[in-house]
C-alpha positions as CSV (number, residue, x, y, z in Angstrom):
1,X,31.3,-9.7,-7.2
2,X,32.9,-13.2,-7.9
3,X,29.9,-15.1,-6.6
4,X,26.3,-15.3,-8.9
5,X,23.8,-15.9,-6.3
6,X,21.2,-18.5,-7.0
7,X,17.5,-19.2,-5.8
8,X,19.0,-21.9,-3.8
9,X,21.0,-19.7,-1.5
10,X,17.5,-18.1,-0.4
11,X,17.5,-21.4,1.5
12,X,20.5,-21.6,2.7
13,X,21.1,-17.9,4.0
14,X,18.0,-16.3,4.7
15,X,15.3,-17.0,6.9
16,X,12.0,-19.6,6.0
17,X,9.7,-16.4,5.8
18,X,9.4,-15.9,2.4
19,X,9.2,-18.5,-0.3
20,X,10.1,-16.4,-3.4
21,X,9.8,-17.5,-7.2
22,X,12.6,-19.1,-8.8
23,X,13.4,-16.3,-11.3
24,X,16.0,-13.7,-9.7
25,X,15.6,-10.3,-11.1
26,X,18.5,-8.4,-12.2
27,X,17.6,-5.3,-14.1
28,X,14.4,-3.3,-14.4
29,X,13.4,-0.6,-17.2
30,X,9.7,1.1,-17.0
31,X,7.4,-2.3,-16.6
32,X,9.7,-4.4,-17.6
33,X,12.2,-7.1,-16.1
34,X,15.3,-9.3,-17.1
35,X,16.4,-12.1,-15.0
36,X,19.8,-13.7,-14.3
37,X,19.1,-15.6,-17.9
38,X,18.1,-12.4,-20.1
39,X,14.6,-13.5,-19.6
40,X,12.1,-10.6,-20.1
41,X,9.1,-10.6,-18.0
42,X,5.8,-7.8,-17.9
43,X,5.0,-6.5,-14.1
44,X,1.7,-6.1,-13.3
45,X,2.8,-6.3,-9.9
46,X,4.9,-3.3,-9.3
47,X,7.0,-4.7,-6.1
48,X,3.2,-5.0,-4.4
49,X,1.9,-1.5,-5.1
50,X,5.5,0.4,-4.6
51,X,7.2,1.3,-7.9
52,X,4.3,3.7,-9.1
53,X,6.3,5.1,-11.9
54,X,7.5,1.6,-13.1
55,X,11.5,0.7,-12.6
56,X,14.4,3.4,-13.0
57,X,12.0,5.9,-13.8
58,X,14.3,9.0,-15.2
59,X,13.1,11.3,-12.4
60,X,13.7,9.1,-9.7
61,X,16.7,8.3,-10.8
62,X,18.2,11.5,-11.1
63,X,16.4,13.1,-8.0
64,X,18.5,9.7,-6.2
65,X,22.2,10.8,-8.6
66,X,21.9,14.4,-7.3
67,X,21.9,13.4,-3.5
68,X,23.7,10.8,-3.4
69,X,26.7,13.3,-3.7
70,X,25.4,16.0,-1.2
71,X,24.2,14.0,1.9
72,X,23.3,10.4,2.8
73,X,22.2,10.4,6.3
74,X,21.8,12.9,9.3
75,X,19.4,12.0,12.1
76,X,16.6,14.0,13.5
77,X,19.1,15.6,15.9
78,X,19.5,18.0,12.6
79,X,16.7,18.6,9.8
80,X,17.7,18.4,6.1
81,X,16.2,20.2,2.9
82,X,14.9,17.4,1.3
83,X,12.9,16.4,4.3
84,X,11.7,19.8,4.5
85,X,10.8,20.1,1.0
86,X,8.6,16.6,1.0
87,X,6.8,17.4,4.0
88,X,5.7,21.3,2.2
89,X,5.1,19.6,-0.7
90,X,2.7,17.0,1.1
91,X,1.1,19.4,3.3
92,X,0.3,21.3,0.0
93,X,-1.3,19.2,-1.4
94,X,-3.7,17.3,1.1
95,X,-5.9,18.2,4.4
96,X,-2.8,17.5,6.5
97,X,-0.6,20.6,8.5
98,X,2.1,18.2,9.6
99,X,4.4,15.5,8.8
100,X,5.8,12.6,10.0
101,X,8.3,10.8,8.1
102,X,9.6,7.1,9.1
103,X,10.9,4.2,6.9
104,X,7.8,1.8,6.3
105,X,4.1,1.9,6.4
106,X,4.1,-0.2,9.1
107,X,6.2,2.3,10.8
108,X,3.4,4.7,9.6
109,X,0.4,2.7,11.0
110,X,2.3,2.2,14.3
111,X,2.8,6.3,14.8
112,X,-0.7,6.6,13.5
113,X,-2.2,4.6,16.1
114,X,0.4,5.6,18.5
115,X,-0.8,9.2,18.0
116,X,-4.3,8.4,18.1
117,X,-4.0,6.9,21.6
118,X,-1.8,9.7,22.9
119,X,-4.4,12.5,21.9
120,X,-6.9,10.7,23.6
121,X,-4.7,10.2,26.7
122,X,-4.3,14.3,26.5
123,X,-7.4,15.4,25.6
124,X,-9.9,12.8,27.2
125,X,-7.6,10.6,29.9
126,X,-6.7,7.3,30.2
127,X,-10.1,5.4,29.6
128,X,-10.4,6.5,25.9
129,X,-7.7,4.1,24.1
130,X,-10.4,1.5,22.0
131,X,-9.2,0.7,18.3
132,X,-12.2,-0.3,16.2
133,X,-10.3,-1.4,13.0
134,X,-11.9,-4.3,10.4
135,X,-11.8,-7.8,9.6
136,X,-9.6,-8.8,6.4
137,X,-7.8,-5.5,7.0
138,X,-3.6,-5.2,6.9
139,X,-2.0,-2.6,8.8
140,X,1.6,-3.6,8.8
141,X,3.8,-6.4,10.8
142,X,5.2,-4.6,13.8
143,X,3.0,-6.0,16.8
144,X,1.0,-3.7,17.3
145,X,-0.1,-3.0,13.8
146,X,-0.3,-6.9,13.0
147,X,-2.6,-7.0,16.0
148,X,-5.0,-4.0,14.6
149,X,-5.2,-5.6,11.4
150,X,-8.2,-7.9,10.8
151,X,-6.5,-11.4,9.8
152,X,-5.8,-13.2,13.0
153,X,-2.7,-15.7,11.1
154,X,-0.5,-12.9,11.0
155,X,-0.8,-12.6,14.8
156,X,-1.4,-16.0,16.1
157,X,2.0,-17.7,18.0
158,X,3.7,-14.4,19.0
159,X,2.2,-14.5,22.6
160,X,-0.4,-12.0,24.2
161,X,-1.9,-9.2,21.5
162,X,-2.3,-5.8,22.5
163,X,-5.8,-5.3,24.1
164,X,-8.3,-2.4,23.2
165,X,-8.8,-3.5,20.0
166,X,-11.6,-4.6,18.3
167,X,-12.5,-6.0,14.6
168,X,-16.2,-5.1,13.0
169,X,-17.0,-6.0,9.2
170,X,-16.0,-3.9,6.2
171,X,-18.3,-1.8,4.9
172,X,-20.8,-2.6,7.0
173,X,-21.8,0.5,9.4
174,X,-23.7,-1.8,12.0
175,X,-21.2,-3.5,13.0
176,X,-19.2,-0.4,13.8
177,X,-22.2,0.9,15.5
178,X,-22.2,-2.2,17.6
179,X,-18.3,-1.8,18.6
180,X,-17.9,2.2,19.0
181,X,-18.7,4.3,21.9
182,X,-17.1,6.6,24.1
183,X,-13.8,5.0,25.0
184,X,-12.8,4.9,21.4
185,X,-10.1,6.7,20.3
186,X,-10.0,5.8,17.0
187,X,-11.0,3.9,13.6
188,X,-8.3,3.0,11.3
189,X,-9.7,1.9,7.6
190,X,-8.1,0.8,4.3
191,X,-10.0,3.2,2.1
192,X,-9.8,0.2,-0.4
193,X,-8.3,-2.9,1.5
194,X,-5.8,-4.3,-0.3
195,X,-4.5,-7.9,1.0
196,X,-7.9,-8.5,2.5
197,X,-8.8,-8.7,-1.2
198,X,-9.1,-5.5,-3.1
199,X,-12.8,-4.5,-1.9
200,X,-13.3,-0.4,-2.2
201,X,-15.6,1.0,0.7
202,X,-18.9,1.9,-0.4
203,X,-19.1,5.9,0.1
204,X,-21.8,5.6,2.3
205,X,-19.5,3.3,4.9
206,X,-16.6,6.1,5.3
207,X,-19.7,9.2,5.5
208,X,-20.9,6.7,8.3
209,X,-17.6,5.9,10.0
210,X,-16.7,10.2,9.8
211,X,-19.9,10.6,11.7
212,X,-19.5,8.2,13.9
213,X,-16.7,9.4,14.8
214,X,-17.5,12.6,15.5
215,X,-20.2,11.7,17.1
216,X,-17.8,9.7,19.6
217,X,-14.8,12.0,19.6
218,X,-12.5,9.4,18.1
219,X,-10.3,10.2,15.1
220,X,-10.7,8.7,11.5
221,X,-7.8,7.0,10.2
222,X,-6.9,6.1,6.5
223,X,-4.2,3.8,5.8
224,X,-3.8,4.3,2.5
225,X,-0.3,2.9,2.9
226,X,-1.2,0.7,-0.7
227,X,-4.0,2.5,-2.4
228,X,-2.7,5.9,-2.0
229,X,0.2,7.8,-4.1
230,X,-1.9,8.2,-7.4
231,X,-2.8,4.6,-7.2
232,X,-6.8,5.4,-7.6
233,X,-6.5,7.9,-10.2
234,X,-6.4,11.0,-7.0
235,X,-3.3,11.4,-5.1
236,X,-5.2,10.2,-2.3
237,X,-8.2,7.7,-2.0
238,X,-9.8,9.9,0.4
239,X,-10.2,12.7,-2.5
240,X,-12.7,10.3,-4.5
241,X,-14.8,10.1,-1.5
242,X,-14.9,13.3,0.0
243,X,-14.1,12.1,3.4
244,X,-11.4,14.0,4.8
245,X,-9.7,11.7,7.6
246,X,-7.7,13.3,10.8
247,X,-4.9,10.9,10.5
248,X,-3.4,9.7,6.8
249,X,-0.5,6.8,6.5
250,X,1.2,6.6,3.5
251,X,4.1,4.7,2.0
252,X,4.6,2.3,-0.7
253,X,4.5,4.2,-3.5
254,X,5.3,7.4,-1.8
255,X,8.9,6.0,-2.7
256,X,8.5,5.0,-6.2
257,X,10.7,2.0,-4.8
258,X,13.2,3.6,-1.9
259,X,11.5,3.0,1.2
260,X,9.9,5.5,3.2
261,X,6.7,5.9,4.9
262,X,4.7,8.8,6.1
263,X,2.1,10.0,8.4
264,X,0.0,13.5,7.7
265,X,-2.1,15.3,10.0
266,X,-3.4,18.6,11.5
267,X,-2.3,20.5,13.8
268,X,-4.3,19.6,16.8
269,X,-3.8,16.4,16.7
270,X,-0.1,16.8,15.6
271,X,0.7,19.0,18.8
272,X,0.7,15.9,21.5
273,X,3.6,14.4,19.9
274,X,6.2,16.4,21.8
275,X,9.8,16.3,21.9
276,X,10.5,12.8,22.6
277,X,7.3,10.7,22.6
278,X,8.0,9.1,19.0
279,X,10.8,9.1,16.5
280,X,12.5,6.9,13.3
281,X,16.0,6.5,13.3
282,X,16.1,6.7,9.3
283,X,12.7,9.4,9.3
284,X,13.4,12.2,7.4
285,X,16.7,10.5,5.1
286,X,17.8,12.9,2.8
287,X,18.2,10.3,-0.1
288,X,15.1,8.7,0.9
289,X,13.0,12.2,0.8
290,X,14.4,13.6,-2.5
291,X,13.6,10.3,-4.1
292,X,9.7,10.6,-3.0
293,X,10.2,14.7,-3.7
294,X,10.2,13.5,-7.2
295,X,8.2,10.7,-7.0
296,X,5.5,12.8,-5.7
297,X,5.9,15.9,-8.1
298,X,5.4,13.3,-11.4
299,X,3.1,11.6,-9.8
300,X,0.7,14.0,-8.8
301,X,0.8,15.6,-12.9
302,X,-2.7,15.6,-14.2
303,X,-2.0,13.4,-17.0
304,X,-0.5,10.5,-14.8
305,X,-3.6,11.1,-12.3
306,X,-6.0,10.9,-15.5
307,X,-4.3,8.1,-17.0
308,X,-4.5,5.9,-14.4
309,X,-8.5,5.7,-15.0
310,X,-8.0,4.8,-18.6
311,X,-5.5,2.4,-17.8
312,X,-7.9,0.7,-15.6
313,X,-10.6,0.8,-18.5
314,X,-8.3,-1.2,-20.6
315,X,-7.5,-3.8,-17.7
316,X,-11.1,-4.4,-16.9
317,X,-11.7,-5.1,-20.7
318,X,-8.9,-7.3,-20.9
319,X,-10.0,-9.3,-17.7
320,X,-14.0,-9.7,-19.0
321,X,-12.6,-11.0,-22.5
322,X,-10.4,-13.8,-20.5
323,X,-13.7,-14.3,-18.3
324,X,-15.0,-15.1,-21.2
325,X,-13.3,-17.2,-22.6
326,X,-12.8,-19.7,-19.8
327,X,-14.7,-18.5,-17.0
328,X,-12.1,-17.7,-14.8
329,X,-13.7,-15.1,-12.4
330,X,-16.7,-14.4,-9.9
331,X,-15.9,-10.7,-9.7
332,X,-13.3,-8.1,-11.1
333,X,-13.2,-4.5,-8.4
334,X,-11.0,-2.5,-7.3
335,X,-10.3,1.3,-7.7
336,X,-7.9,2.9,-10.6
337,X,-4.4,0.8,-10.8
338,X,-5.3,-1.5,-8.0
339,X,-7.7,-4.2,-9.3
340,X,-8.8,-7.8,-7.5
341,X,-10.0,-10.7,-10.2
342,X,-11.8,-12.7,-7.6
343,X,-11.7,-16.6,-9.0
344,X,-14.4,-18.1,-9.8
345,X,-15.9,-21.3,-8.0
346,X,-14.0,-23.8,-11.1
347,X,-10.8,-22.0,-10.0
348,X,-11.0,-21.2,-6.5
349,X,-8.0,-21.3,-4.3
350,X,-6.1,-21.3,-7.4
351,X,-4.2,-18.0,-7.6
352,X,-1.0,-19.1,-6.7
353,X,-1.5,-21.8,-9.7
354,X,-2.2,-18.7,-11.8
355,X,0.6,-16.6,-10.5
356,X,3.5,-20.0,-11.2
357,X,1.7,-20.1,-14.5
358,X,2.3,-16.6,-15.2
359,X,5.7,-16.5,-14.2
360,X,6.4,-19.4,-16.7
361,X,5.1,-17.3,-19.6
362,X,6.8,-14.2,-19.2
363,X,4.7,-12.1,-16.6
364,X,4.8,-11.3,-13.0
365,X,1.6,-10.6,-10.9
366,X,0.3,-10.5,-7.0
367,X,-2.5,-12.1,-5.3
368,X,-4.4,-11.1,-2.4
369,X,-5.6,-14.3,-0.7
370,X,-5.6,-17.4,-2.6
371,X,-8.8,-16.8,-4.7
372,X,-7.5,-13.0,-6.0
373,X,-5.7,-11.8,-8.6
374,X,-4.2,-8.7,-7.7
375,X,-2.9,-6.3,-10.4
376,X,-1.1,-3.1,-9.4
377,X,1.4,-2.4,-12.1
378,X,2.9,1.2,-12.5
379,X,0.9,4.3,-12.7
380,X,2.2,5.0,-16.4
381,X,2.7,1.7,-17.7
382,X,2.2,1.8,-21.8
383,X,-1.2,0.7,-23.2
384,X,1.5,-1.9,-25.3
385,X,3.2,-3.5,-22.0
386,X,-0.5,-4.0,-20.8
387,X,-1.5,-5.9,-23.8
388,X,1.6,-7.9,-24.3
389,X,1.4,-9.0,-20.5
390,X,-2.6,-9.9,-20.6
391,X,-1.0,-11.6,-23.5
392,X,1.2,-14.0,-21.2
393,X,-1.6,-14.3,-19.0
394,X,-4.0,-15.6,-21.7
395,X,-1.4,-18.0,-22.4
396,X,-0.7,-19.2,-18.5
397,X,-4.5,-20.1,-18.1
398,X,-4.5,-21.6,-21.1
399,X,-2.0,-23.8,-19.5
400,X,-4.4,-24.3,-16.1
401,X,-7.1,-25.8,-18.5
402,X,-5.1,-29.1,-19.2
């Protein structure tokens, strides 16, 4: 290619619904970066929770080599082995009998709730089709999953929202009390939400919404779409709790950075979905599928899974000696590799400040909101990479205090 694109030709080509940093990326290796200069940058942001085993990780790249010379792309008019082999190998390892494999985990959440509603339908009739889901909570951006998730913004302008749905407060059990009942159908929950500001649920608020539940015949759904894939130091969220869900969405990571999405279940819920009421046009890829084979099979080792808890210790310790030494943050939570530095009062509103800062000094980092850091670097990233970019981050609020 002749032509070097620049930042500048974001503007000029693509559409106003992104406003991206100024740095273009060009090569990645483990959790690092080089841009179009040769400038090396630390990423404690892992594409927003999606490469879980860092960049080109040796694996994934070969798993990606070996298909690419058998077979790209086949449709769900024919099934394919590495399809096949995903789904087994995600059955066998969770609570689900079936699979459902799509592109996205808003393609995910949309089958999910899709599914939910059509079992209802089935099983109960027509009446039984209320959402409970929770405010602050992310779900995806098709429409229907915009309009499930708790942060009216992302919904506001596009014209009437889907009805049936209602929003109660995370972890609080009364307010789902308040909003469930006999036409439910279902209640979908981010086990840990993730843009609504990286707040785990308390144990006792999924016991109470699995009860609930059951109590009401609706099905429990856990989007773990972002804190799922080894991200909480269990292949699954819903492992630490000991709530087993009906429904489970799952993406992001699932891909180690090739994007797929899935959505597990059991067989009696999984039998409404008959020939023809859903499908994905790339569900099922071949390339796609032997890329999260692998990304799957690493991540799911014991020693990746147990590393991701110390990993976390050494985060936390890092982010109290920076609170510390300029009293930066009100509270630092989260679960594993997926941690929320909520600003303090001094600095609040600031993240985006922090994150321009950050970028200046060599590292790259998320937010969720504008008064959270959000860190949610790869799974295995080196104790080394994690100093050196708390390093850069030491350095970029240095630079805030002037």
């Amino acid at each position: 290619m002749s032509w070097t694109p620049a930042r500048e030709d974001f503007d000029n080509y693509m559409l106003p619904n992104y406003s991206p940093q100024r740095v273009i990326p060009v090569r990645g290796e483990g959790s690092r970066l080089w841009d179009q200069e040769g400038r090396e940058y630390i990423d404690f942001a892992g594409g927003i929770a999606v490469n879980g085993l860092g960049h080109c990780h040796p694996a994934l790249v070969k798993a990606l080599r070996e298909q690419s010379e058998k077979v790209w792309h086949l449709s769900n008019v024919y099934t394919n082995e590495p399809a096949l082999a995903l789904a087994k190998s995600l059955v066998d390892k969770t609570f689900a009998d079936k699979v459902f494999l799509c592109s996205s985990g808003g393609e995910a959440n949309e089958a999910a709730l899709k599914l939910a509603r059509r079992f209802a339908y089935d099983t109960f009739g027509e009446a039984k089709h209320k959402i409970v889901s929770f405010r602050q909570s992310f779900h995806g951006r098709t429409f229907f999953t915009v309009s499930v998730g708790g942060q009216p913004k992302y919904s506001q302008g596009f014209g009437p929202v889907p009805g049936g749905i209602v929003h109660g407060e995370f972890n609080n059990l009364d307010s789902v009390r308040e909003l469930i009942d006999n036409d439910t159908c279902a209640v979908i929950v981010e086990p840990v939400q993730g843009e609504g500001g990286v707040t785990p649920a308390t144990p006792e608020f999924l016991k109470g919404l699995r009860e609930l539940c059951d109590q009401h015949d609706a099905l429990l759904i856990f989007d773990e779409v972002q804190c799922g894939m080894g991200r909480t130091g269990q292949l699954y969220t819903y492992m630490h709790y000991g709530v087993t869900p009906d429904i489970l969405t799952s993406a992001k990571a699932l891909g180690g950075g090739f994007p797929i999405g899935a959505m597990l279940t059991t067989d009696r819920i999984a039998k409404v979905f008959v020939v023809g009421t859903h499908g994905s046009t790339y569900g099922g890829n071949p390339l796609a599928c032997a890329v999260a084979l692998a990304a799957v099979e690493t991540i799911s080792q014991p020693d990746v899974l147990k590393g991701v808890e110390q990993r976390f210790e050494l985060f936390k310790s890092h982010l109290e000696a920076l609170d510390r030494k300029y009293g930066v943050f009100k509270e630092i939570r989260g679960m594993g590799l997926l941690i929320g530095a909520e600003l303090s009062d001094a600095y609040a509103e600031r993240g985006r400040d922090v994150l321009a800062a950050a970028i200046d000094e060599g590292l790259m980092m998320l937010v969720a909101g504008p008064s959270v850091l959000r860190f949610a670097p790869s799974l295995v990233i080196s104790e080394q990479e994690i100093e050196d970019g708390m390093a850069c981050l030491d350095h970029a609020l240095a630079r805030l205090q002037d």
